[in-house]
C-alpha positions, 0 to 999 in steps of 0.5 A: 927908324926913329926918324921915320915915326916922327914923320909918320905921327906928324903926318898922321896929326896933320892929316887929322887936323886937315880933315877936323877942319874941313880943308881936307875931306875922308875920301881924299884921305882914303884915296891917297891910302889907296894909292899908297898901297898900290905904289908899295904892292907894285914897288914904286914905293922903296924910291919914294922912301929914299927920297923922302930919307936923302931930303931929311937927311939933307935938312936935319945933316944927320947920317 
């Protein structure tokens, strides 16, 4: 669980950093929210969940 707040807040301080800058505009963010939510409301997103836990797991070798 823990790791998966840091994940969370680093994401969330790239995707700000990301638009603050300019590279990334406010509705890509909003349309990958978008898309979040539909792949967690049809549920597709428990495998993405998993494999984004297997890799840092993998990386970090913790259990």
């Amino acid at each position: 669980m823990a790791a998966a707040l840091i994940l969370t807040a680093v994401l969330a301080l790239v995707t700000y950093l990301l638009v603050r800058s300019g590279e990334l505009k406010i509705w890509h963010v909003v349309l990958v929210g978008v898309l979040g939510i539909y792949l967690d409301r049809i549920g597709w997103a428990d495998p993405v969940v998993y494999a984004v836990t297997w890799l840092v797991q993998g990386l970090t070798h913790t259990t």
